[in-house]
Each structure stands twice: as C-alpha cells, then as structure tokens.
C-alpha positions as CSV (number, residue, x, y, z in Angstrom):
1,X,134.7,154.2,239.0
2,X,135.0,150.9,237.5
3,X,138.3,148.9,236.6
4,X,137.0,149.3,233.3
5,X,137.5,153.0,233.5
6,X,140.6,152.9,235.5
7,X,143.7,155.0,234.7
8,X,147.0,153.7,234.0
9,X,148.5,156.4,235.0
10,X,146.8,156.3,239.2
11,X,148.9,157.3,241.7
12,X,151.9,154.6,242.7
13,X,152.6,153.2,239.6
14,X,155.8,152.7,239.2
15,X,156.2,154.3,235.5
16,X,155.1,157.9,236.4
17,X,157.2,158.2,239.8
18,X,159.8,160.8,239.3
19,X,162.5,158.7,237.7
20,X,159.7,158.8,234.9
21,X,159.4,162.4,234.9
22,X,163.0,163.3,235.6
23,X,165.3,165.0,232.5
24,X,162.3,166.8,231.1
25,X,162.3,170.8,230.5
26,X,160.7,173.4,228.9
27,X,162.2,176.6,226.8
28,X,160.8,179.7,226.8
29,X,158.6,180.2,223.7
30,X,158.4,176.9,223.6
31,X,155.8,173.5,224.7
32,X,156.3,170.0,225.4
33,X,152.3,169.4,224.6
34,X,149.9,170.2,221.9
35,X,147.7,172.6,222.4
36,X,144.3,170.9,223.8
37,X,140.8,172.4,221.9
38,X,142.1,173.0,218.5
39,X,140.0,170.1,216.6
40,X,136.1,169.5,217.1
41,X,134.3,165.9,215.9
42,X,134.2,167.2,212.6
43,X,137.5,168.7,212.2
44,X,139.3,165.8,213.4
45,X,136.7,163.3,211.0
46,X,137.5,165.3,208.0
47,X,141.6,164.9,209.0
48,X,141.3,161.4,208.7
49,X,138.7,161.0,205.6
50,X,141.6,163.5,204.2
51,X,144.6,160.6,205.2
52,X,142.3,158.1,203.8
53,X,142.0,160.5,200.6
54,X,138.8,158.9,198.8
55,X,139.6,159.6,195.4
56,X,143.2,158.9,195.6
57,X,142.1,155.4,196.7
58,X,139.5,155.3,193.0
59,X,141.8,156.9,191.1
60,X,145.4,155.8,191.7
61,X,145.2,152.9,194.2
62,X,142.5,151.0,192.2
63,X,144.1,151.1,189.1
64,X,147.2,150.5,189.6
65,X,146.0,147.4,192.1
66,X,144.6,146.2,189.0
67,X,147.6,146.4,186.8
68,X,149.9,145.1,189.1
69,X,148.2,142.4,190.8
70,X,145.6,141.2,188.0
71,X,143.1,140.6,190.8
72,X,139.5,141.0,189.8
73,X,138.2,140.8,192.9
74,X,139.0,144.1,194.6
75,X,135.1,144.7,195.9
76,X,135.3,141.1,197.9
77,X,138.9,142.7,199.5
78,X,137.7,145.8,200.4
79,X,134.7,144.4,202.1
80,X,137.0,141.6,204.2
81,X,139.7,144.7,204.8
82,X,136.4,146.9,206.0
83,X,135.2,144.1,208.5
84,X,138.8,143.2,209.9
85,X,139.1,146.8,210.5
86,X,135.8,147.5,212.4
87,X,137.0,144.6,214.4
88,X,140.3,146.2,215.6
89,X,138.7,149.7,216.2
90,X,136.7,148.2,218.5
91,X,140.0,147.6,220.8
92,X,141.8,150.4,219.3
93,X,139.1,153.1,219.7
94,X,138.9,151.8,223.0
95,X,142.3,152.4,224.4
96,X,142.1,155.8,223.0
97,X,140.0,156.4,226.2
98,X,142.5,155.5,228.2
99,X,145.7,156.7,226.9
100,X,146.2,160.2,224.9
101,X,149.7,160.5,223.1
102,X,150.1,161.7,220.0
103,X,152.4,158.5,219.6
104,X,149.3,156.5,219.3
105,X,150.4,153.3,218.0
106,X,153.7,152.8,220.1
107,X,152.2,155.0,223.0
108,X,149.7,152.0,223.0
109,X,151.8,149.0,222.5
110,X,154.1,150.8,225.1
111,X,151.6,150.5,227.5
112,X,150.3,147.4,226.9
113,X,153.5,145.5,225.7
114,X,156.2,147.1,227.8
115,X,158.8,150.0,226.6
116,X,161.2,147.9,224.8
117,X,158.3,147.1,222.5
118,X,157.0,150.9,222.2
119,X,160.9,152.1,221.1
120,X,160.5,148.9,218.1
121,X,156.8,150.1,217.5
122,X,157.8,153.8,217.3
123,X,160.3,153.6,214.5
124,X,158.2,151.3,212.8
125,X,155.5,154.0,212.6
126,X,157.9,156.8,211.6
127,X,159.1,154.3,208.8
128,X,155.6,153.6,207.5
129,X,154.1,157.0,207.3
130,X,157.3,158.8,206.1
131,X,156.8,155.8,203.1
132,X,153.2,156.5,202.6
133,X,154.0,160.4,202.2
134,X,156.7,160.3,200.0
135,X,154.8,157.5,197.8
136,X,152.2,160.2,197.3
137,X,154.4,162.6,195.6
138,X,155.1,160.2,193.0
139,X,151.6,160.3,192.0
140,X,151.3,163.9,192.4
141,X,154.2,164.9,190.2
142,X,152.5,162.2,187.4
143,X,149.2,163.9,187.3
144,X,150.8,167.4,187.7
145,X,153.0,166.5,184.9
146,X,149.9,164.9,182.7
147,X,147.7,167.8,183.9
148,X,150.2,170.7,182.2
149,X,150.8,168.9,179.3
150,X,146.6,169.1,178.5
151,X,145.6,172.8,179.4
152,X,149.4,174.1,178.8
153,X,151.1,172.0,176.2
154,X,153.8,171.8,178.9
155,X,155.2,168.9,180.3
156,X,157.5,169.0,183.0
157,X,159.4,166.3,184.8
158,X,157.3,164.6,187.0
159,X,159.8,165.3,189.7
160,X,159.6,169.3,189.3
161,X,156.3,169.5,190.6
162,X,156.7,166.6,192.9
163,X,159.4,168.6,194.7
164,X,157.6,172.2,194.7
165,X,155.1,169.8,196.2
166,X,158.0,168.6,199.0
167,X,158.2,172.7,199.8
168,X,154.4,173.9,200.3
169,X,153.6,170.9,202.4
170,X,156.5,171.4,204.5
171,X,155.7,175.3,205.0
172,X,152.0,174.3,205.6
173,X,152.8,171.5,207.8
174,X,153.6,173.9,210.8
175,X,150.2,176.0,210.3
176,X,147.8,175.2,212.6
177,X,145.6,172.5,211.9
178,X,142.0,173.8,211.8
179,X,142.2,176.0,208.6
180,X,143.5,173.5,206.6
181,X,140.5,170.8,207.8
182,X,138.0,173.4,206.6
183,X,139.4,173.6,202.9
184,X,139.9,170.2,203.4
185,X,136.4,169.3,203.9
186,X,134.9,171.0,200.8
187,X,137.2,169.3,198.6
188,X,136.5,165.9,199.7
189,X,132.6,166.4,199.4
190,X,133.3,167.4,196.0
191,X,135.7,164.7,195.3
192,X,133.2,162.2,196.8
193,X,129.8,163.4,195.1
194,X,132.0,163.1,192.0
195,X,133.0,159.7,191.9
196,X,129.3,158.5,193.1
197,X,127.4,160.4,190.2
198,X,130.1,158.3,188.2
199,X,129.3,155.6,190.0
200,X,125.5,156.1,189.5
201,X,126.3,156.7,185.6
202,X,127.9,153.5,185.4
203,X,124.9,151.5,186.9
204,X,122.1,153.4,184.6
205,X,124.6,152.6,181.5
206,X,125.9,148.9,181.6
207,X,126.7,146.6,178.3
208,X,128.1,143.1,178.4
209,X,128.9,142.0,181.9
210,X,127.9,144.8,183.7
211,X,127.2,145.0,187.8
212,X,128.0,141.5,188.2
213,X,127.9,140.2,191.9
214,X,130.3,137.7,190.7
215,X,133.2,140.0,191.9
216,X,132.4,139.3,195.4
217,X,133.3,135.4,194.7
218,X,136.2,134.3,196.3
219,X,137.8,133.2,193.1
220,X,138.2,136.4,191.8
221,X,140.8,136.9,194.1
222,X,143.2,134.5,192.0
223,X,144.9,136.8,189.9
224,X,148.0,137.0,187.8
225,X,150.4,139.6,188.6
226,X,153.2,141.2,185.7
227,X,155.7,138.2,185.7
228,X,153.7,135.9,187.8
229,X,151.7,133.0,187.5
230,X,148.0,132.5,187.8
231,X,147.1,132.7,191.6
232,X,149.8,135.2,192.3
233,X,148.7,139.0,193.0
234,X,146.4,138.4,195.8
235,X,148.1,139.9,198.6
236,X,149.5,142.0,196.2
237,X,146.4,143.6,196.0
238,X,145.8,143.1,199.6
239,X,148.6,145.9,200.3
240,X,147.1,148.4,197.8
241,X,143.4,147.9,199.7
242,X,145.3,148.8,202.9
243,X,146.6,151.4,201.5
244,X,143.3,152.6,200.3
245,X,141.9,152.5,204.1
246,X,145.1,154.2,205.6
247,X,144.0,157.3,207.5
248,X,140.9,156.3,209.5
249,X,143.6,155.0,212.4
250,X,145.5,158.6,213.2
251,X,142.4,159.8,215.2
252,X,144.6,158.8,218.2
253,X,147.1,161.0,217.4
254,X,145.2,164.1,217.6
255,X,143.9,163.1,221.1
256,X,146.1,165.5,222.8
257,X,144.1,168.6,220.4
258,X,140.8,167.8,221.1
259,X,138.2,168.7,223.0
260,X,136.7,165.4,225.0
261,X,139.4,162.9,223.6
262,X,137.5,159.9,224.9
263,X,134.5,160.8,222.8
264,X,135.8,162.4,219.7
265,X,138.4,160.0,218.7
266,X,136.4,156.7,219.2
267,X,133.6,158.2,217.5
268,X,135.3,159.6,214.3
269,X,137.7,156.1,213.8
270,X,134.2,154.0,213.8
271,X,132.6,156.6,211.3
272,X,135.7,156.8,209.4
273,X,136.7,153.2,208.7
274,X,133.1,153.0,207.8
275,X,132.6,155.5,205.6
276,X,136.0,154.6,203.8
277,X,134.9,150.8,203.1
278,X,131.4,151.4,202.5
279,X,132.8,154.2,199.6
280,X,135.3,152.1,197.9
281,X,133.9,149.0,197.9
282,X,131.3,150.4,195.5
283,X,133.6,152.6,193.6
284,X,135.7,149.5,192.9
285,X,132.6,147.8,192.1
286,X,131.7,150.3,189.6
287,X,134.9,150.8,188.0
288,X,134.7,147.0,187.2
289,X,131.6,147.4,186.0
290,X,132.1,150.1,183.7
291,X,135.5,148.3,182.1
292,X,133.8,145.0,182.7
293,X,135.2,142.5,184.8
294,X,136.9,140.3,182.4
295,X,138.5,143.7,180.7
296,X,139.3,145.7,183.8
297,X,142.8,144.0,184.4
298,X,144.2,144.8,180.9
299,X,142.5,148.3,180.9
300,X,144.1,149.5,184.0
301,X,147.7,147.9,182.5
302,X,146.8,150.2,179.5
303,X,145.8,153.3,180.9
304,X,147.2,153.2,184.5
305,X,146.1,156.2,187.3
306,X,144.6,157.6,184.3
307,X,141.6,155.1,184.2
308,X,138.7,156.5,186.2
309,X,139.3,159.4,183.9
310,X,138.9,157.7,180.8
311,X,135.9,155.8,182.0
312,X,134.2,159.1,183.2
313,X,135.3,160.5,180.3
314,X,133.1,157.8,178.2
315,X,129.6,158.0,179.9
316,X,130.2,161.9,181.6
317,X,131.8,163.9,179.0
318,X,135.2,165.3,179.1
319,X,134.5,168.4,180.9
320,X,133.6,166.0,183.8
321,X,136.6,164.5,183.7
322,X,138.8,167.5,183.7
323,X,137.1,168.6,187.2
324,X,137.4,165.0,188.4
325,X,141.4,165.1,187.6
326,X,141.8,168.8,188.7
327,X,140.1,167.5,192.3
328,X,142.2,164.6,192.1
329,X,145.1,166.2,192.4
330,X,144.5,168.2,195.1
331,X,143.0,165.4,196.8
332,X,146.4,163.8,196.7
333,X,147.7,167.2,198.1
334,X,145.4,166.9,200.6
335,X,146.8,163.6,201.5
336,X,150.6,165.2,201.3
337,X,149.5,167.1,204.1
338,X,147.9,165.1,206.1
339,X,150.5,162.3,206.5
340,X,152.6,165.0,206.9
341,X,151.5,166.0,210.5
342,X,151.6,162.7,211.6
343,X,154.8,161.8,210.7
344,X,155.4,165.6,212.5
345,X,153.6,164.6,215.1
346,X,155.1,161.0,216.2
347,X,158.3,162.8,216.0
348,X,157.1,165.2,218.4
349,X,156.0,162.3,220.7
350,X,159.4,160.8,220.0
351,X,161.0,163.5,221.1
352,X,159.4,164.7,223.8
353,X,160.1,160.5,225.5
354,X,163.9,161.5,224.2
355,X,163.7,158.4,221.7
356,X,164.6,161.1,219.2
357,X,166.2,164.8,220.3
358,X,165.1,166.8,222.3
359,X,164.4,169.4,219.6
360,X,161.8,167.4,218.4
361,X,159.6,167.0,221.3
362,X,159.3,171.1,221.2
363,X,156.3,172.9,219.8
364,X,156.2,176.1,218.8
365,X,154.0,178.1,221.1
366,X,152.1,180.4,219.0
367,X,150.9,177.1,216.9
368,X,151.7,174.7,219.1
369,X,152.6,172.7,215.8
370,X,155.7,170.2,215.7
371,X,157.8,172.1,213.6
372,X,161.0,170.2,213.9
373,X,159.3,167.1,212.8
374,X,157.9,168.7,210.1
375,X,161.5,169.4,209.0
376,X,162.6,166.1,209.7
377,X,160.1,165.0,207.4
378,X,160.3,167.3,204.5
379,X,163.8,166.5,204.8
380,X,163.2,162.6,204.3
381,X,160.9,163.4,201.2
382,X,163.6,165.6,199.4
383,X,165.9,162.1,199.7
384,X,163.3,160.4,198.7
385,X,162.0,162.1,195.7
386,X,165.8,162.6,194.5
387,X,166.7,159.0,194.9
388,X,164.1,158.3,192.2
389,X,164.6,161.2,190.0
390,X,168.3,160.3,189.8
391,X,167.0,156.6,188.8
392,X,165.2,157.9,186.1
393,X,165.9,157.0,182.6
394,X,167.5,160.0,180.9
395,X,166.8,162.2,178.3
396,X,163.8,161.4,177.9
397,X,162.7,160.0,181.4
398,X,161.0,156.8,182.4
399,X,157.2,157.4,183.1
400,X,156.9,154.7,185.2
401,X,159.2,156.2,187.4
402,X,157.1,157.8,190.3
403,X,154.0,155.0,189.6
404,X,154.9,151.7,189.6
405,X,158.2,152.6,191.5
406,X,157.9,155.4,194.4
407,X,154.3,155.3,194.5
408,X,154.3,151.7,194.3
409,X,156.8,150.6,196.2
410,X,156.7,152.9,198.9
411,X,153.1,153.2,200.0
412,X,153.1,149.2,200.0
413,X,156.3,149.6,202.2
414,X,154.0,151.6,204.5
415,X,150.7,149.6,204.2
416,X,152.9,146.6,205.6
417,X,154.4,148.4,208.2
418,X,150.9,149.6,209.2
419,X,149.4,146.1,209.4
420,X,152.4,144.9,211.6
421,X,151.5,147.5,214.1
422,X,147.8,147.1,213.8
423,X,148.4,143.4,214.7
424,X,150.4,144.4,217.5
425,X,148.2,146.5,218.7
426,X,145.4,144.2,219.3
427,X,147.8,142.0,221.5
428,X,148.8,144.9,223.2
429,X,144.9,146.4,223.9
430,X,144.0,142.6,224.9
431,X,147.6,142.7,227.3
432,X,146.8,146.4,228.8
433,X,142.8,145.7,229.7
434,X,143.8,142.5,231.3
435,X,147.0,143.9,233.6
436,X,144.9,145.6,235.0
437,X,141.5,143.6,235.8
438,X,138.9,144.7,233.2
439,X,139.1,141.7,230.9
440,X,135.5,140.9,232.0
441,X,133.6,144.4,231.3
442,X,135.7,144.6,228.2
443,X,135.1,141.0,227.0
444,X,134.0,141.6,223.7
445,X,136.4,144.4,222.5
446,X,139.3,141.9,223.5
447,X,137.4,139.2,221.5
448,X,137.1,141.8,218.6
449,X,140.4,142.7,219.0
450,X,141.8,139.4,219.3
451,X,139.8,138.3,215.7
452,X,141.3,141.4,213.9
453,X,145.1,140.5,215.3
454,X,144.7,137.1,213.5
455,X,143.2,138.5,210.7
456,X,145.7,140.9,210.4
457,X,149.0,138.8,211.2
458,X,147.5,136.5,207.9
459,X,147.5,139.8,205.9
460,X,150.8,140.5,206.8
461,X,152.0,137.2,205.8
462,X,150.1,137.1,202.7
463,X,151.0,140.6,201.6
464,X,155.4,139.6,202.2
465,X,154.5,136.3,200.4
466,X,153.3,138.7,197.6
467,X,155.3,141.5,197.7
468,X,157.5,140.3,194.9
469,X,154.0,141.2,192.5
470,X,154.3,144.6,194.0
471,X,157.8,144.8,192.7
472,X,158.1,143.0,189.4
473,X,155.9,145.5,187.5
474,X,158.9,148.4,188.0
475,X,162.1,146.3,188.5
476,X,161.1,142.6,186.6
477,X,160.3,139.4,188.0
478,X,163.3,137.8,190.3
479,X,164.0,141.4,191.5
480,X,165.9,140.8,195.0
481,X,163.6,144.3,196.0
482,X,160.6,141.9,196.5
483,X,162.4,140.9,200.1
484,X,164.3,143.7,200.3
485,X,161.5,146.3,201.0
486,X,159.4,144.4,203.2
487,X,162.8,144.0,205.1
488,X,162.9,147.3,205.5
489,X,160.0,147.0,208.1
490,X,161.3,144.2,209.7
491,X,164.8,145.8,210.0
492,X,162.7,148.9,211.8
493,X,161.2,146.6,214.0
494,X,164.3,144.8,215.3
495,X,166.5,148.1,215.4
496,X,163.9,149.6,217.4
497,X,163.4,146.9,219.9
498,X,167.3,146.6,220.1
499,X,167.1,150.3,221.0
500,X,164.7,149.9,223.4
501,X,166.8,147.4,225.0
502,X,170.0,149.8,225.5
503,X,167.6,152.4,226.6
504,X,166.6,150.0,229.3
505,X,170.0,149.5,231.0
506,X,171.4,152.6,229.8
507,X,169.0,155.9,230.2
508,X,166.5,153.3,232.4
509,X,164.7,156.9,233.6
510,X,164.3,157.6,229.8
511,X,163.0,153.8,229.2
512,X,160.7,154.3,232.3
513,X,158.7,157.5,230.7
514,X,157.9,155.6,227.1
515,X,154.7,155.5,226.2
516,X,153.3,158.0,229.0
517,X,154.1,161.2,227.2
518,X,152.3,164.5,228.3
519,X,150.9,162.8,231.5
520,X,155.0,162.4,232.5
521,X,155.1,166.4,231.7
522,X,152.0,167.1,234.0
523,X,153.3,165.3,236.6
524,X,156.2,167.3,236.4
525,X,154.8,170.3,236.5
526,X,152.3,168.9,239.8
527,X,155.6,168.2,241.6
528,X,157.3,171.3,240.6
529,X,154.1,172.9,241.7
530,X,154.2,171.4,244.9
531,X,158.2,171.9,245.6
532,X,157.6,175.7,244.9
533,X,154.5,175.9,246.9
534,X,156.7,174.4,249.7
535,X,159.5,176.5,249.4
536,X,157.3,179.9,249.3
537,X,155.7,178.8,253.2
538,X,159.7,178.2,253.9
539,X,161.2,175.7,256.6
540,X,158.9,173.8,259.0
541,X,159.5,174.1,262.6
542,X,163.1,172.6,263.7
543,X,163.7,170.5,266.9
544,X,164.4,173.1,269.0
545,X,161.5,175.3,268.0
546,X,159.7,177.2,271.6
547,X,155.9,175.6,271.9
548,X,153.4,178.4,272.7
C-alpha cells in the first residue's frame, strides 16, 4: 500500500492507544456509531443537492442578494464561487478517504491541525449550521404566510407556520434517512425542470437588454447596497452565493452510513458542487435577463423572495407560478430537514468525543438516528424563531421580519462560518497528507487545496468587510450588528480553541480521542474483544507449573 493510501489510524499511533479509547461505553438499546449501509450514491447525492436546495437558492437567495447588495453581477460570482469550490473538493473529497466521522469538518482539521484546533472547529460548525437552519424558517413562514393568504384568504403570522415547521422537522429528524432522500429526490427534479423551462422561456422571449454576457464583467460586481455607497455590496453578495452552494460539503458526514465511503462521498461532493454552480449560474443569468440587468436590482428591492414568481408569472402564466411557489416551499422544507441531521449529526460526533454529553453521542438503535441532537437542535430553532417573533412590530407585524432579518442575517452568519472552516480545512488536508509522507503522490490536490484556502481566506475577509450591507437593509446603516454577527463566529472560534486547550491539560484522555471518533469505539471493542477472549482460556501457566 502506498503512503498515499496509508491510515492514520495504523497500529502505534499515539492517539488511538488506550488512553484514546478509555471512558467510552455503550447502553443497552443504545449505539455510539451510525449504522453503516443505510445511503447508496444516489441517496447520499440527492441529500446534499437537498442542503444545497436549488430553488431556494433562485428563489429567495437571488433575490434578496439583489436587493441587499445591488450587485449585478451574480452570474460572474457564482462562476468564481463554483471554481474555488472544485478546487477545495479536490483536498476535501480526498481526505474523506482517509478519515470517516460524521464530524467532518473538525474530525478533519483535528487530524490535520491537532485537537485543540478540532474542539475550535467543532463549535464553529454547530454555530453555522444551527444559523443556516433556523435562517430557513424565516423564509418558510414568509411564503407559508403569502401562500394562505392567495388560495385561503388567510394570512397568518409568519411565525405560526414557521414554528409548526420547528415541530415536523424535529419529529422527522430522528426517522431514518433513506425515506426521506426518496421524496426528496422527486421534488428536486421537479423543482429543477421548473426553473430551467423558465429559464428556457426567458431566452426564447428577451426585449431591451436581454441575455447580455456583460454580467460576467468584473464591474458588475460594484454594487450599491441599502445605505451604502457605490462599490459597497460585493462581498455582501459573496455571502448570499455561498449560501446558495451550502450543502454539497456534508457528503463527509454521512461517511459513517454508507456503503464504500471512499467512493461514494468523493464522487457525490464533485457531482454536487458541479451540478449546483453549473444550475445557478444560469438561473441567475436568466433572472437578469428576464428583469434586465439595469432593472433587476430595483425589482428584487420591490418584489423581494417573491420575484422569480412574478417573472414566471409574466412569460409562463399564473398557473405555472403557483406550482413553482407551492414546490418552493417545500423545497425550503426539504432544506429544514436536511440541515437538520447535520447539525444532529455533529452533535452526535461531539458527543460521542465527550466535547458535548454523553447523551449526545448515543443513537437510537432501531434508527440508529442522533436523536438527542435532533432535540438539541429543535431546541435552538424554537429560541431562535421566538427571538424574532418577539422583535416583531406589533399589531400589525413587520414583514420584513423573517427576510431581511432571520433569513438574512442568520444564513450569512452561517455562510461565514462555513468559509472559515473551508479555509481551514485546506491547511489542515495540506498539514495531514504531508505528516505523514504523501505530499508527493498527492501533489496536486495540496496545490488545489492550497489555491482554494487563499481564495477562500479573501472571501472571508471580503464578506466581514461587507457584512454591514448584509445588515443595514433590516436594522439601518451604522447598525453595530454589522460586527456584531460576524463576531459571533469568531467568538465560536476562540471559545472553542480555549476549550480545547482546558481539555488538553484537564480530560488529556478525552483531548487524545478528538477527531478519531468511531475508529476510538472499534478499538475498544478489539481490546475488549481480546481481554475477554483472554479471560475465557483463564490464567497462563505460573512459575511453579510441572513440565510434562
């Protein structure tokens, strides 16, 4: 086997010796792993086309990227998003080989980094994805709300639905995962055959401007965000493209429920992250195209998350547009859900490496789903939703509310969060492959993954320098929220890393077993294996023992 090839985890390192797999138990009825086989290719591809949510990403991140940032040129973005992403897969799909946690991002940066820099990783995950879920039900009570008030002249609060929302995801967030990929799947074939027959309508029927290429010119990307000046905006929208992409990454964290991890996971992040950029970088095209790219910027300040609807309304008819809203919404379910077992599932990995209880790292064994995660994080999105709904303008509410404030805010929150640990990542893939002598064989995934931890450490930068854009449109310009929410990352980061560091001196056998997860179990079990099968052929001969 090559060095290439070579497990971390051989016999004689010093992380999975027995201080690393000391402390850990199991209950009866109970697991501390997932349970392997439950995904295929395609169940695990259509999980994360569902995270990505395609025509969430047209309908309500484009939109409202437009509004907020006033940058034009969300084609060029999604194309220079796409190709920084291919470039980290490359490393990332690549170290999904070698490790299988269904920490992913902080099981990787544990191993490559060190534990200390796993604990600040991990919390910045659960951070992010808990921000990107509960972001989503702000959109999904919106359209709920909108949706009633057309077929059944009722018109709730937005936060009524949002929280019946917070209760069927939670009780479908411990089912198993398979079922819910299948549905899953038909709806986003739907969804995406949709938006490209609107995409094709817009092409056959163009006035004025039309399909210019002009969108892809780097000036496009000097916008004019609410309450900022000309050249503002851009990493604004920067953020909401991110956002857009976020879903093709969590094929890691399934590893541990698939069949032929090394295979499957690569395989589906490189088809995914295509798919996704090759999809929206012509839906955006087409949306400016249909409102015209000197009108698309005031339109979607007009009409918001509802303008793909309007548009297809115009050139398909409004039947057309009623399915496309109906299938929006329950593509934004389908994203609920989704981000919903991973946030489930890194607090099962946190738990089961004792960074959280040990409640957590406990699946139930009929489902082998994370359940207490799940709670954790149905938990977090009742607060959240709450928070907002108590903030809203009474009586007669504030419709900006759950759009350009807990949609807005929070999935940004997470879209920054994610690009920190992206970057990370790449230095920790690079750090990992050459520890342990393949930097040669793996010479050009380090150099990919070396470009895309630039690239994406600029992003970051650009998007905090920005996120004041993000902001303004729900709070004003000058709110102190444009540094207090990206803080919010940085504040995971350090707390994390501070935590890893009293974890280190402290609980050193629990610091020793971060980032190795199940393999720490199955060692376990191996010695406790061995120790039985030792005891049951009892006591070796003693000192005194007769010779025959």
């Amino acid at each position: 086997m090559s060095s290439s090839r070579a497990s971390s985890s051989r016999p004689g390192n010093s992380r999975t010796s027995a201080s690393a797999t000391s402390g850990i138990s199991t209950f009866k009825g109970q697991e501390r792993a997932l349970r392997a086989d439950r995904l295929g290719t395609a169940g695990l591809l259509l999980s994360l086309l569902a995270a990505a949510a395609p025509l969430v990403g047209v309908a309500a991140v484009m939109p409202v990227a437009f509004a907020v940032s006033g940058t034009v040129g969300q084609p060029l973005l999604f194309v220079l998003v796409g190709a920084v992403l291919v470039l980290f897969s490359a490393g990332y799909a690549e170290m999904s080989r070698h490790v299988h946690n269904a920490g992913a991002f902080y099981a990787y940066i544990a191993r490559g980094l060190g534990p200390t820099a796993g604990v600040g990783a991990s919390l910045v995950a659960l951070v992010s994805y808990s921000a990107l879920q509960t972001g989503l039900y702000g959109i999904f009570g919106y359209e709920v709300s909108g949706l009633l008030a057309t077929c059944l002249d009722a018109e709730p609060a937005w936060w009524i639905p949002a929280f019946a929302a917070v209760v069927v995801i939670g009780t479908l967030g411990a089912l198993k995962i398979g079922p819910n990929a299948k549905v899953i799947g038909v709806l986003l074939a739907v969804e995406v055959a949709l938006v490209v027959v609107f995409g094709i309508a817009t092409v056959g029927d163009l006035a004025g401007e039309g399909l210019s290429p002009h969108v892809f010119h780097p000036d496009t990307l000097a916008g004019a965000g609410a309450g900022a000046g000309a050249g503002a905006g851009a990493g604004a929208a920067l953020c909401f493209c991110v956002v857009a992409f976020t879903g093709f990454e969590q094929g890691p964290l399934y590893a541990e429920e698939t069949g032929r991890p090394q295979v499957a996971v690569s395989r589906t992040m490189y088809l995914a992250v295509g798919l996704v950029a090759v999809f929206l970088t012509f839906s955006s095209w087409a949306m400016t195209a249909a409102a015209s790219p000197s009108g698309v910027v005031g339109a979607a300040r007009e009409d918001g998350p509802m303008l793909l609807f309007t548009l297809a309304e115009a050139r398909l008819g409004p039947a057309y547009a009623d399915v496309l809203h109906v299938l929006f919404v329950t593509g934004v379910f389908a994203g609920l859900l989704s981000f919903h077992n991973v946030v489930a599932r890194y607090a099962f990995a946190m738990g089961r490496e004792r960074l959280l209880p040990a409640a957590f790292g406990r699946s139930r064994h009929s489902g082998a789903a994370p359940a207490t995660g799940s709670l954790l994080q149905s938990a977090v999105s009742v607060a959240a939703v709450l928070a907002f709904a108590l903030t809203d303008d009474r009586p007669a509410g504030d419709p900006t509310v759950p759009v350009l404030r807990l949609f807005t805010w929070t999935v940004n929150v997470g879209a920054l969060g994610i690009i920190v640990l992206m970057a990370t990542a790449c230095l920790a893939v690079i750090v990992f492959f050459v520890r342990r002598g393949a930097a040669r064989p793996q010479a050009p995934r380090l150099a990919a993954a070396g470009l895309a931890g630039l690239a994406l450490v600029a992003m970051a930068v650009w998007a905090v320098k920005d996120f004041d854009v993000l902001v303004s449109a729900g709070a004003g310009p000058g709110s102190p929220l444009g540094r207090i929410l990206p803080g919010i990352i940085g504040l995971a980061l350090v707390g994390g890393t501070l935590y890893g560091l009293v974890l280190r001196f402290a609980r050193p056998e629990v610091h020793a077993r971060i980032g190795l997860g199940n393999e720490a179990f199955q060692l376990e079990k191996a010695a406790e294996s061995e120790k039985a099968g030792a005891g049951a052929r009892g006591p070796g001969p003693g000192p005194n023992a007769t010779k025959v």
